[in-house]
N, C-alpha and C positions, 0 to 999 in steps of 0.2 A: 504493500500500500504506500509506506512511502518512496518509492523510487518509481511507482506511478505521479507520485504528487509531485515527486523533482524532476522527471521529466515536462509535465506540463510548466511546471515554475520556468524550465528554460526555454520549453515551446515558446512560451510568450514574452520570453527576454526577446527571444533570436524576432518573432515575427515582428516586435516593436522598433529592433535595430534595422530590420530589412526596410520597413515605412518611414522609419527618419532616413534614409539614404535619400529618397527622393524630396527632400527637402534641403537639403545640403545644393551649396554655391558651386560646385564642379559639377553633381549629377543635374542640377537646374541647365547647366550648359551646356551638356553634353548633349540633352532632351531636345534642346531649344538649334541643333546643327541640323541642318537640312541633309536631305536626302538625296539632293541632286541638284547642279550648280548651272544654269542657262545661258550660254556664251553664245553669238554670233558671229559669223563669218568675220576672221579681222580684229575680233573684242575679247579675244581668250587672254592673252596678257593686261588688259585692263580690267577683265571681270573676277580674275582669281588676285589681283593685287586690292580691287573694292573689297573681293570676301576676306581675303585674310586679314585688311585693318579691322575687319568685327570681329574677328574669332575673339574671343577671350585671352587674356595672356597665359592664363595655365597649360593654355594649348599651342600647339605648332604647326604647322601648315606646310607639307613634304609634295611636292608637285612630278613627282616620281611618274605617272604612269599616264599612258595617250589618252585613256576614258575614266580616268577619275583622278580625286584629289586625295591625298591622304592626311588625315589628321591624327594627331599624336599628342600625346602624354609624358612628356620624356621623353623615352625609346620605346615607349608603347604604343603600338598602333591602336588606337578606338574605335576610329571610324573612316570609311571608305566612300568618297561622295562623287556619285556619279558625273562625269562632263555630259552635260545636256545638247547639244550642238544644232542649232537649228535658224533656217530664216526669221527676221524679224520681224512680227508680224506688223503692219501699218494699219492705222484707220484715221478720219477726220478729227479733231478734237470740234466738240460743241461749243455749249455755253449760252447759247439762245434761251432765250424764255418762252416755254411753251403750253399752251393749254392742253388740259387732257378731259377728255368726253371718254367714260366708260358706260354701259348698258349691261349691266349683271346678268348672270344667267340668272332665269325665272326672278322671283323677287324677294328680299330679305327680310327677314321678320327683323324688327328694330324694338319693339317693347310690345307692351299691354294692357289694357284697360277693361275695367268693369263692365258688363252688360246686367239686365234684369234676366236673369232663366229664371228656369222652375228647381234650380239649385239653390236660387238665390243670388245677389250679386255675384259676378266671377265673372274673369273673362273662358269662353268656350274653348278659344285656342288654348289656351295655356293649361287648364284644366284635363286638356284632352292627350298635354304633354310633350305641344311643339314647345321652343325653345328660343329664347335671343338670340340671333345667327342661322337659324336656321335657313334656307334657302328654298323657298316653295316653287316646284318644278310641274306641276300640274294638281286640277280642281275637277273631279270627277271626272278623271280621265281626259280632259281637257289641259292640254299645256297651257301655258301662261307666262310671258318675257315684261307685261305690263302690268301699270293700276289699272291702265282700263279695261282689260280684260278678267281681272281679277273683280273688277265690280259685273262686269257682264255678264257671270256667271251667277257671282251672289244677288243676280234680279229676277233671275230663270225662275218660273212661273210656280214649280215644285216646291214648296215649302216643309215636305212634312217630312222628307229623308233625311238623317245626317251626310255630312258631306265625305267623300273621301280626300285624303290631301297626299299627296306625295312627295317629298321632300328629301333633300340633301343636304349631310349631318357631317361636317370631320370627314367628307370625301364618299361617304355610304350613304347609301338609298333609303332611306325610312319613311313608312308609311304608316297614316296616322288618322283616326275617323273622329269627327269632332260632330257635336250637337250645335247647330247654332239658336241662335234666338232671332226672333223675328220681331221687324221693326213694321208693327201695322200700317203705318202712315206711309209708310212706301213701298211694303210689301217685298222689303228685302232682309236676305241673312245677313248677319249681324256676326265676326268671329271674335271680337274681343282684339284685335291686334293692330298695331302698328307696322305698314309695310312700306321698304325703298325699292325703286326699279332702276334706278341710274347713280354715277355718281358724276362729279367736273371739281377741278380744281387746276391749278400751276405749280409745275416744277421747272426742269432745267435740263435742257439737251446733252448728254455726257460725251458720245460719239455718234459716228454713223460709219458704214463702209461706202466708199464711193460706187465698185464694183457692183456690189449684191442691193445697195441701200438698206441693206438692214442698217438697226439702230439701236440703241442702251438710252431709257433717260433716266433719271429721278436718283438710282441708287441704294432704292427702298420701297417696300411694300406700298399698295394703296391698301388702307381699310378703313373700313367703315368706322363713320364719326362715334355710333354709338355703341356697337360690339366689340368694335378693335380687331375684327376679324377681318381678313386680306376679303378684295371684293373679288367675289369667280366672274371673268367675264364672259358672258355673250358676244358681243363686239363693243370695239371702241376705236378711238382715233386722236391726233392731238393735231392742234393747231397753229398757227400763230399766236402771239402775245405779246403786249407789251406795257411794261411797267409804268403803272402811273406816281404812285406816292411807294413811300418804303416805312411803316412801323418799327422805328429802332425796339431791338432787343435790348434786355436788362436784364439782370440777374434775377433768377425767378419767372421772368417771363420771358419767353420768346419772339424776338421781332417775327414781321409778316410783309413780303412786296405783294401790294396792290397793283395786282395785273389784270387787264380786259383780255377775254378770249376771243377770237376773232369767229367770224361767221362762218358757215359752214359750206360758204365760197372759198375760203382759203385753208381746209386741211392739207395737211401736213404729209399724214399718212395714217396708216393702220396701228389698232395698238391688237397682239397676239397675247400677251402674257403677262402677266402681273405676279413677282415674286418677291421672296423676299433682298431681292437686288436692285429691284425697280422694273420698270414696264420696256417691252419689245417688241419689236413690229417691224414694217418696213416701208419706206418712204414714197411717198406718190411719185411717177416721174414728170419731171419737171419740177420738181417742189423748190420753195424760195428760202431759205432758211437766215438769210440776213447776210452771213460772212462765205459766202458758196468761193471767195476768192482762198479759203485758209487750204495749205497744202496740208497732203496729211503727214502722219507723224507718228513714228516709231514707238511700239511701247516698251514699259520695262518692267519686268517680272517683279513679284514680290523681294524675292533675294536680292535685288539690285538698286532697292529704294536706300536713300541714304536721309539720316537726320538732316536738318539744316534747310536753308531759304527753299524754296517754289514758287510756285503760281497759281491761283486757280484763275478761271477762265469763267467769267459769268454776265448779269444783265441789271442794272440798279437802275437806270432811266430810260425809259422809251423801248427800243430794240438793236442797243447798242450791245457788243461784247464786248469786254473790255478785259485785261488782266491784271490782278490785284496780287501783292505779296502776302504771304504765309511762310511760317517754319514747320515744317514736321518733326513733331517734340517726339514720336516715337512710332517705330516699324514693327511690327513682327514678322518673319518671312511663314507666313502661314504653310503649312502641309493641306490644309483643306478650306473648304471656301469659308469666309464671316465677313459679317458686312461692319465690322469695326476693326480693321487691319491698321488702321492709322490714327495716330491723335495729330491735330493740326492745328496750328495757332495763327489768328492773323494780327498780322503785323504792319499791314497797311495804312499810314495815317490817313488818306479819304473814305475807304472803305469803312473803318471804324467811325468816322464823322458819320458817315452818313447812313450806315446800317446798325451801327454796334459790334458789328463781326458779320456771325452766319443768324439768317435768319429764315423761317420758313417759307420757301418756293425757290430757295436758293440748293437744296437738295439733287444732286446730280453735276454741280460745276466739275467741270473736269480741273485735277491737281495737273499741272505742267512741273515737270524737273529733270535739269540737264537736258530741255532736248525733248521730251519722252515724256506721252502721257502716262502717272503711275495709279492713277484712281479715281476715284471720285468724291464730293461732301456727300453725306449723308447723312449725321445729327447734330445738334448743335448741346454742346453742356450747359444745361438748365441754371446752375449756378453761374454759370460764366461765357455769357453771348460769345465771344471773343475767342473762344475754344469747342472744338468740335470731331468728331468721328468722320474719317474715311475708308473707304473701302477697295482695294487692291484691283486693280484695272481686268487683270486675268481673268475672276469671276466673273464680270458683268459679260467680257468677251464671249466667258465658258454658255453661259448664259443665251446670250444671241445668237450662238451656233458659229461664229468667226474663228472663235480656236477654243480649242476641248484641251482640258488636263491628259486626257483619255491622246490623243493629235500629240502630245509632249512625250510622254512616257512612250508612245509607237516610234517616235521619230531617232 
């Protein structure tokens, strides 16, 4: 019994020592080395000279071998980091201010409210166990993309059935049979709920391919005002824009550019996807997009973003672009995709005059550094207008279909 009890006593010495290792300042950096280093034709002695001023000093950097790099411990080998070898890819850099029109599939349930049943006040839907976010996709067997269809249905002559409702839940089909109440004076059912069929607002053109005209904007999700749920779309499309006034930001609250959407004479192009990187689609041809003289421009991989000045690329009056300075106070060379890869600070005395920093519909400016778009804005810190979240150029690429992690690793 006891050399049962002193083996466990060291069990959980040894398992305690093994979980502080990953907390310790060498194993933190050893985690934190990439797996494979992305040079272009002509850039292999400038791209292994940027990565070795990052390595950490505890380490050493041995350039031994044609397809990889070797890092070291001493005389210990650790790690083996692949040379990545491949074209660079180009796209436009943006920065336009553009309106977005989205058309959700079916229509969102957004809240709920009391009716008189024979339950007693309640509302029917919610009693029946639809939900806030829910996405209603058809009403007895009737699809449904609008309000006005949704009321079309609840006027149908038949009062005495419950309804069927069909709906989409977290990506799953759920079906749902509600009692309604009946509104004698009009002779319609009544479900207790609160429902949206569209959304519109402004964000900011991040790229485009000249080639394909695909596109990247925003840099972030759309979701709904009142669920915070990503809106699924049906169709959509984005527009012109152009900035009239700008709400400075302040600590605690978020500025906002006050921008008019243009008529649906002048779209833009198509919106295809909504995620958590921002919205994709592809460009109408002939479309006018403000700066159509901007050549396009090389990007650079996560591993090859450096602390220190930039640019972003955006729109504060009219439908001007303009570039503004920034520092990126910190990179991570991400292994997989997030849409917070970068902290960024602006450092531009107009830009700060006149916005506070970042502020919302400023989402999507493309960062410029050395040359090379490396990402995008996407939030702004709630404490501190002046400082905000970007996110690493590759993703939103990965995203548009222009270049796949999946296209890196093959190549």
């Amino acid at each position: 019994m006891k050399s049962d009890k002193k083996r466990k006593i060291i069990g959980a010495i040894l398992l305690i020592a093994v979980m502080s290792l990953g907390f310790l300042q060498p194993v933190q950096s050893w985690i934190q080395l990439p797996d494979q280093l992305t040079m272009m034709p002509g850039e292999e002695t400038s791209a292994i000279e940027s990565f070795e001023s990052k390595v950490p000093s505890m380490f050493s950097v041995e350039d031994k071998k044609e397809d990889a790099i070797q890092v070291t411990a001493g005389s210990t080998p650790i790690k083996n980091i692949t040379k990545n070898k491949e074209p660079r890819v180009e796209v436009t850099p943006g920065g336009q201010s553009v309106g977005v029109r989205l058309s959700a599939q079916g229509v969102m349930v957004v809240g709920f409210h009391a009716l008189h049943t024979e339950q007693g006040q309640q509302s029917p839907a919610e009693a029946a166990g639809i939900q806030k976010g829910d996405i209603i996709v058809k009403i007895d067997q009737q699809p449904v993309e609008d309000l006005t269809e949704v009321t079309s249905i609840l006027r149908s002559p038949d009062t005495s059935k419950a309804i069927q409702i069909e709906l989409i839940r977290n990506g799953e089909k759920v079906e749902k049979t509600v009692q309604p109440s009946i509104k004698a004076s009009e002779d319609a059912k009544q479900l207790g709920m609160y429902i949206r069929d569209s959304s519109a607002g402004v964000g900011t053109m991040t790229f485009f391919d000249p080639a394909t005209r695909q596109y990247g904007a925003l840099g972030h999700v759309i979701a709904d005002i009142d669920t915070k749920r990503p809106v699924s779309i049906h169709e959509g499309e984005i527009t012109r824009s152009s900035v009239k006034s700008i709400e400075r930001g302040k600590s605690g609250t978020p500025g906002e550019k006050q921008a008019s959407i243009a008529n649906k004479q002048e779209v833009l192009g198509t919106i295809t996807k909504n995620n958590t990187f921002g919205i994709y689609g592809q460009l109408n041809k002939g479309h006018d997009l403000g700066n159509e003289g901007q050549e396009s421009m090389p990007i650079a991989y996560a591993e090859e973003v450096e602390e220190g000045p930039a640019k972003i690329m955006t729109v504060v009056e009219n439908e001007e672009v303009e570039a503004f300075d920034v520092d990126i106070i910190r990179s991570s060379p991400q292994k997989h995709a997030a849409t917070k890869g970068m902290v960024l600070k602006v450092t531009d005395d107009r830009l700060l005059e006149k916005t506070g920093g970042i502020v919302q519909g400023m989402s999507g400016s493309p960062i410029i550094q050395n040359d090379k778009i490396i990402g995008a804005v996407t939030h702004v810190f709630v404490n501190d207008a002046a400082t905000g979240y970007g996110s690493h150029i590759e993703w939103m690429l990965d995203e548009a279909g222009i270049d796949t992690e999946e296209k890196r690793k093959a190549s």
